[in-house]
Each structure stands twice: as structure tokens, then as C-alpha cells.
N, C-alpha and C positions, 0 to 999 in steps of 0.2 A: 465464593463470590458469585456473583450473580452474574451473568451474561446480557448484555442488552444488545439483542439481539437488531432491534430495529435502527440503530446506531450499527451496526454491522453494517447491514443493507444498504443502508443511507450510506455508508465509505463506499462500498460497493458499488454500487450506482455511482459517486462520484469519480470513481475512474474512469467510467464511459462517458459522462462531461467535460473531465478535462483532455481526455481524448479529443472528441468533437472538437474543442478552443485550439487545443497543441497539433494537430494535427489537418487543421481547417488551412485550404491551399493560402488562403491569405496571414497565418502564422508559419509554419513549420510545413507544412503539407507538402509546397511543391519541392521544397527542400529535400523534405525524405524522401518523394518518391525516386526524387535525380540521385539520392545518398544510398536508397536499398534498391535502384535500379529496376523499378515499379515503374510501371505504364498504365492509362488507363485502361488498354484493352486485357489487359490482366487480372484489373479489380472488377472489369466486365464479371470476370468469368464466376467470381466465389459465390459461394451461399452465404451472404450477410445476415442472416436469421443466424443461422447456425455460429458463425465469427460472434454475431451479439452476445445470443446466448451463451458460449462458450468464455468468451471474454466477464461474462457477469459472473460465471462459475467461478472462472480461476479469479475474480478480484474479490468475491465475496470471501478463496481459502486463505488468500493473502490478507485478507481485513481478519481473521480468524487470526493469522499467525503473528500480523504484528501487535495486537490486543497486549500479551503479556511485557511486550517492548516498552508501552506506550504506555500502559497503566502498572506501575510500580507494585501496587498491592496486591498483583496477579500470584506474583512470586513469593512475596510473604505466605499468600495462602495455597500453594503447591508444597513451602516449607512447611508449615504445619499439618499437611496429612502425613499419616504413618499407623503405624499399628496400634498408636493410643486413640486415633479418632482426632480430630479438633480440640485441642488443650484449649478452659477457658482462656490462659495467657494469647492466644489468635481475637477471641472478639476484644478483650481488653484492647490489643495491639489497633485493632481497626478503628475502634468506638476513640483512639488518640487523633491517628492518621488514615483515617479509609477515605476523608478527601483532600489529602495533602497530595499537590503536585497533580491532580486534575481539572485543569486547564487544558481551553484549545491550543492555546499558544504552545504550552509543554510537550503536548501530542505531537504536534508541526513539529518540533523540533527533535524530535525522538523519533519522527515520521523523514524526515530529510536528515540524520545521521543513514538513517537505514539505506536511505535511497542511495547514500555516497558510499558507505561502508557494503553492500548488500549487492544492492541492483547494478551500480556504474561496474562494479566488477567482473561480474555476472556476463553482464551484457557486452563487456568491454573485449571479456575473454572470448564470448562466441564471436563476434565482430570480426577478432584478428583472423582467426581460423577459417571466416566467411569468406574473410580478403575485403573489408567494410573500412572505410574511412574511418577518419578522426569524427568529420561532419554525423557520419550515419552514430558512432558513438554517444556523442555530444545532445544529438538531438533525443535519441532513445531515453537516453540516462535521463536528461534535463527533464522528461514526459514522469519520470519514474520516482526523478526525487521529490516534484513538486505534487505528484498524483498522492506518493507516502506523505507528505506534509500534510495534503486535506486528508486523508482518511487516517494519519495518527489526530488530528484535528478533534476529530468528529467521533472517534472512537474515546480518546481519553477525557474531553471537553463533556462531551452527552452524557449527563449521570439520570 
């Protein structure tokens, strides 16, 4: 299968938009910062070139990894390599269903399992161990499930 890679990018980037929206003081922002015990004179200090860029990194591997989540035919076609090569039974199987279940809608929802099954976990468990609230929880996860919703969106919906 082919990679579309500018459908990567484009989720990728969409994480730092819905950053910006979930995280803007007048949503969620001043929320979190009273939730992760953040001041401003704190955010003074960072290299936000370096947080952007870094944040585009790691959203661009996580648009990479949820690809075979979100797009069903990932896996059919990881089934069919081995040591005969691509049996033609693979393009038959695709040329039935290679657009079955590619929707945005499908994406989102394969995108927000992940977030709830995945991230809230994830996140939940370093939380406890930080000593982080319900709130600081709540707010991360919610950023994470609906961020997986637009980028299984936009990865499995973009053919």
C-alpha cells in the first residue's frame, strides 16, 4: 500500500491546531495551567521554536503509527508479505475492498478509541505518579482523544 504521506503531515499539523483551540486561556488554557501548576513566568522561559518543532516531530510519528489503526487495509497488506512476495489473492482482496471503511467519520472513530484506549491511559498513569489531578487528567486526555479523532480523520478519509 501506498503512503500518503501529505495526509500524514496535514494530521500532523493538525495537532498543533487543536492545541492552539484546547489549550487557548479562553478554552482549557487557564485550566491547565492551574491543573500542571504552570505560570507564566515559566512558559517565559522555554524555546518555543524548539517545543514547535519537536511537538511536529513527535505528532507527525504518532500520525505514522495510528495509519494501520485507522486504515483497515494496512494489515491485510503486512498479511500478505512473506517469503512468496505478494500473492496475486492481495490485489484481488484490495481491487474488492481497498476502499471499504475509508471515511473520515471511520478515521475519528478509530482515532478517539485510540485516544480513550491509548492516550487517557498513558497519560492517566503518569498523572498519578506526578501527583496531577483528575482535572489535569481530564484535560490532557480530552486534547488527545479529539487531536486522534482529526488525525485518524484525515489519515483514513484522504485517499
Amino acid at each position: 500500500m501506498e503512503i500518503n504521506f501529505l495526509a500524514i503531515l496535514v494530521a500532523a499539523v493538525s495537532a498543533l491546531v487543536v492545541g492552539f483551540i484546547w489549550y487557548n486561556p479562553k478554552v482549557f488554557g487557564t485550566a491547565w495551567m492551574k491543573a500542571a501548576d504552570m505560570s507564566e513566568e515559566k512558559m517565559k522561559g522555554a524555546n518555543m521554536i524548539k517545543i514547535f518543532i519537536m511537538a511536529l516531530i513527535f505528532a507527525f510519528l504518532l500520525a505514522m503509527a495510528i495509519m494501520p489503526m485507522v486504515i483497515h487495509q494496512m494489515g491485510v497488506f503486512s498479511l500478505a508479505q512473506g517469503e512468496l512476495g505478494v500473492l496475486p489473492s492481495y490485489d484481488t482482496f484490495i481491487a474488492d475492498y481497498g476502499s471499504e471503511f475509508r471515511t473520515f467519520k471511520h478515521g475519528a472513530f478509530h482515532g478517539v478509541l485510540g485516544g480513550i484506549f491509548m492516550a487517557l491511559p498513558i497519560l492517566g498513569t503518569n498523572a498519578l505518579f506526578e501527583r496531577k489531578g483528575a482535572k489535569y487528567i481530564l484535560i490532557n486526555s480530552g486534547y488527545w482523544i479529539i487531536t486522534l479523532a482529526v488525525m485518524g480523520a484525515i489519515i483514513c478519509g484522504w485517499q
